[in-house]
C-alpha positions as CSV (number, residue, x, y, z in Angstrom):
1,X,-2.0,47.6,-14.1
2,X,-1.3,43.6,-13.9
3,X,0.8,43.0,-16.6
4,X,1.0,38.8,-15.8
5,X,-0.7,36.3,-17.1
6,X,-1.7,33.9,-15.1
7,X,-4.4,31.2,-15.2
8,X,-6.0,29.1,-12.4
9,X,-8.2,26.4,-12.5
10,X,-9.3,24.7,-9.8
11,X,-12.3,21.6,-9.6
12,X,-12.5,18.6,-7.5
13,X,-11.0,15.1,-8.9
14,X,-12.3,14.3,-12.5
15,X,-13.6,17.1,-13.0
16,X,-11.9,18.1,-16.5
17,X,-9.5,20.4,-14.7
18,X,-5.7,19.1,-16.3
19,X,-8.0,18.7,-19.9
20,X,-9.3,22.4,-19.6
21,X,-6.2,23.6,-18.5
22,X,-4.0,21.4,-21.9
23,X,-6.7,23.0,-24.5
24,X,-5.6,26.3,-23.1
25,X,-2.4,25.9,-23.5
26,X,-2.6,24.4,-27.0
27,X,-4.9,27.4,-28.1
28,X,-2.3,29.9,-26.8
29,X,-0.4,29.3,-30.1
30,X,3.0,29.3,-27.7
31,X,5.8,26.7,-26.8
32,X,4.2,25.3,-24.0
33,X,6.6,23.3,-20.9
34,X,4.3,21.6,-18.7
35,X,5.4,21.2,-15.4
36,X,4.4,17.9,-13.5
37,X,5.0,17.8,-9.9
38,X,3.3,14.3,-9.7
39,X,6.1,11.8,-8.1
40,X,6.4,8.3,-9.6
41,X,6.2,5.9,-6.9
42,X,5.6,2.2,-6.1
43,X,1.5,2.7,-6.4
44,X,0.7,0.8,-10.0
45,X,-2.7,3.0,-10.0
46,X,-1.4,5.8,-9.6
47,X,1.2,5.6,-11.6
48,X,-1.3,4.5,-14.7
49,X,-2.5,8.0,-14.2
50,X,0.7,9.9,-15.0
51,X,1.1,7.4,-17.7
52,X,-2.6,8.7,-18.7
53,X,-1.3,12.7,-18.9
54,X,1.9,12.0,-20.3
55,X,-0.4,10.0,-23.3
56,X,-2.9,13.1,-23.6
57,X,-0.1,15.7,-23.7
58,X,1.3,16.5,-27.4
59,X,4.7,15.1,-27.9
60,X,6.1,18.8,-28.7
61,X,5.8,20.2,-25.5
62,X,8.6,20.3,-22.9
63,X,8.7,18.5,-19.6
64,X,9.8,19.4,-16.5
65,X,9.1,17.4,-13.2
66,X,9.4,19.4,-10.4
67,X,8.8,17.7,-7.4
68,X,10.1,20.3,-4.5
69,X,11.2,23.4,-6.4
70,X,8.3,24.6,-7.8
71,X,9.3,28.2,-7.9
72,X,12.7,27.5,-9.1
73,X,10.8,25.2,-12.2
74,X,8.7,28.2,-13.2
75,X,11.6,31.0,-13.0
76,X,13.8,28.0,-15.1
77,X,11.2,28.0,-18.0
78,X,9.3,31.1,-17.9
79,X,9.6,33.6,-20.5
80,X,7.7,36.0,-22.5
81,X,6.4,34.5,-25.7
82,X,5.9,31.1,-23.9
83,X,3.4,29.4,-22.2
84,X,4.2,27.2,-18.6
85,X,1.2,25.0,-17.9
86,X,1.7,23.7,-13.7
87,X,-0.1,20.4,-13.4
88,X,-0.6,20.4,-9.8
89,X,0.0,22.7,-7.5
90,X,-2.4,19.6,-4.9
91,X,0.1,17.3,-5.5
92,X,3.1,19.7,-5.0
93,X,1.8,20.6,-1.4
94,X,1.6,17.1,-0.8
95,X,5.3,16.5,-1.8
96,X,6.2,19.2,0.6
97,X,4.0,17.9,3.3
98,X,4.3,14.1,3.3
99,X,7.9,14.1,1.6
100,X,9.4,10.6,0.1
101,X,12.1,10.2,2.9
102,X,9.1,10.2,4.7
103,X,10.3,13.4,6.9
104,X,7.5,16.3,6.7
105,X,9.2,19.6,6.5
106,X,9.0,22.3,9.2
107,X,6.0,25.0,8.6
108,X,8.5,27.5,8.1
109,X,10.3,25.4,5.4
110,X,7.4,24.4,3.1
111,X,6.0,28.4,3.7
112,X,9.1,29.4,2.0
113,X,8.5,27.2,-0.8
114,X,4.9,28.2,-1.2
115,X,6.4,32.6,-1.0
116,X,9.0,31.5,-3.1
117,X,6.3,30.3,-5.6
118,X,4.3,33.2,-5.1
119,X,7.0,35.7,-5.9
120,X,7.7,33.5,-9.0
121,X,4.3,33.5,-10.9
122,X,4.1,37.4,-9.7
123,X,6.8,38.0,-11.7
124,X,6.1,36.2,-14.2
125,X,6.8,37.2,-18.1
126,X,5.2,34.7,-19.7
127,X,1.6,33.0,-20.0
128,X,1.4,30.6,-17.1
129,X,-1.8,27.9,-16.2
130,X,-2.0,26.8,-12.9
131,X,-3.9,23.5,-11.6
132,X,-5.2,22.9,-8.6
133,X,-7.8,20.7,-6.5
134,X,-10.8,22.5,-4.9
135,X,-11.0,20.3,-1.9
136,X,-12.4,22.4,1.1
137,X,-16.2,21.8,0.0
138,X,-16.4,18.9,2.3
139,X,-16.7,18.1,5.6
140,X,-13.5,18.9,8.2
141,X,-11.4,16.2,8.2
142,X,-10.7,14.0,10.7
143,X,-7.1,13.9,11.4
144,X,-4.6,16.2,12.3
145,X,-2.4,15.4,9.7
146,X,-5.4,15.7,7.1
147,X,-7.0,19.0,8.2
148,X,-3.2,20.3,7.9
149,X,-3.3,19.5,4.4
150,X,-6.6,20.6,3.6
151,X,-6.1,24.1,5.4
152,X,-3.0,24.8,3.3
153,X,-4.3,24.2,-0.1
154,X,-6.8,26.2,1.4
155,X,-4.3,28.7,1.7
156,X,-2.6,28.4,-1.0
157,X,-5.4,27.8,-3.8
158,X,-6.6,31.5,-1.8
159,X,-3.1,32.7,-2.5
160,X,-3.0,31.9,-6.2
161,X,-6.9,33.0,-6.9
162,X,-5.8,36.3,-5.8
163,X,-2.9,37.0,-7.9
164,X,-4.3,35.2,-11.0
165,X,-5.4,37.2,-13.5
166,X,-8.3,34.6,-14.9
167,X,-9.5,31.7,-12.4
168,X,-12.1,29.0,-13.7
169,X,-13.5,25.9,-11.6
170,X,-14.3,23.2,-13.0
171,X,-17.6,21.0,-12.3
172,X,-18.4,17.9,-14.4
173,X,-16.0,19.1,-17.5
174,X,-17.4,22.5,-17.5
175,X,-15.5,25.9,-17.1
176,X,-17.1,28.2,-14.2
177,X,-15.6,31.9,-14.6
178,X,-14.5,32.8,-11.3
179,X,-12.4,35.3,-12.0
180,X,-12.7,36.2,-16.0
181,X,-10.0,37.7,-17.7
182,X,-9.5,41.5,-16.8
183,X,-12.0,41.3,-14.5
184,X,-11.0,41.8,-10.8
């Protein structure tokens, strides 16, 4: 018997993903810490999206940025009774991948970041909602560097799916069941 809860939704960008994944949070009734692992950086554009989420989120909710240590974030907060919504796990993998000192890490270093992850939402005592970009529906890459990335979110987002307990894509603001709740 699964005794976690955990949440993933994946869809492409735009897609209603992050707004899907906030309404389920608020309608869980618990404290909710929402855990952004977007980096602020020199880019205006992007940085008028964080600025858009951190409008959109209710001013009650705990924030925690977690750039690297994603697995340490979630063991930080989690707890039963309370509700840690991961907004997203893309642009974690990217962190790890292209880091800001501009250094990528070894494949053996960012693996252990995405085990250490996966050992943290499988043990898991609290509710937790996982984002995530679907972006393998396209055409390969071109690029080394690009089909890297694209492979292990891949990976990853097939990681996550499997130990989730509900998973839901999202496609123009509507919720697909992938994976409903107690189903396998």
């Amino acid at each position: 018997m699964i005794s976690r809860d955990l949440t993933f939704i994946l869809g492409g960008a735009r897609s209603g993903k992050s707004v899907h994944a906030e309404q389920l949070a608020a309608r869980s009734a618990l404290p909710v810490t929402y855990v952004a692992t977007a980096r602020v950086t020199g880019d205006a554009e992007f940085n008028a999206r964080i600025a858009h989420h951190r409008a959109r989120r209710p001013a009650h909710w705990r924030l925690l940025e977690a750039d690297l240590d994603l697995a340490g974030a979630v063991s930080k907060v989690d707890a039963p009774g309370h509700c840690t919504l991961i907004d997203c796990l893309t642009l974690w993998l990217a962190n790890l991948l292209c880091p800001a000192d501009g250094e990528p890490l070894a494949p053996a270093r960012y693996q252990a970041h995405i085990e250490a992850l996966e050992a943290a939402l499988g043990n898991a005592r609290g509710k937790i909602i996982a984002v995530s970009n679907e972006i393998g529906l396209g055409v390969v890459p071109l690029g080394a560097a690009t089909r890297l990335y694209v492979d292990e979110l891949g990976r990853l987002n097939q990681r996550i799916a499997a130990l989730s307990t509900q998973a839901t894509l999202m496609v123009a603001g509507l919720p697909l069941a992938l994976k409903p709740a107690g189903g396998a």
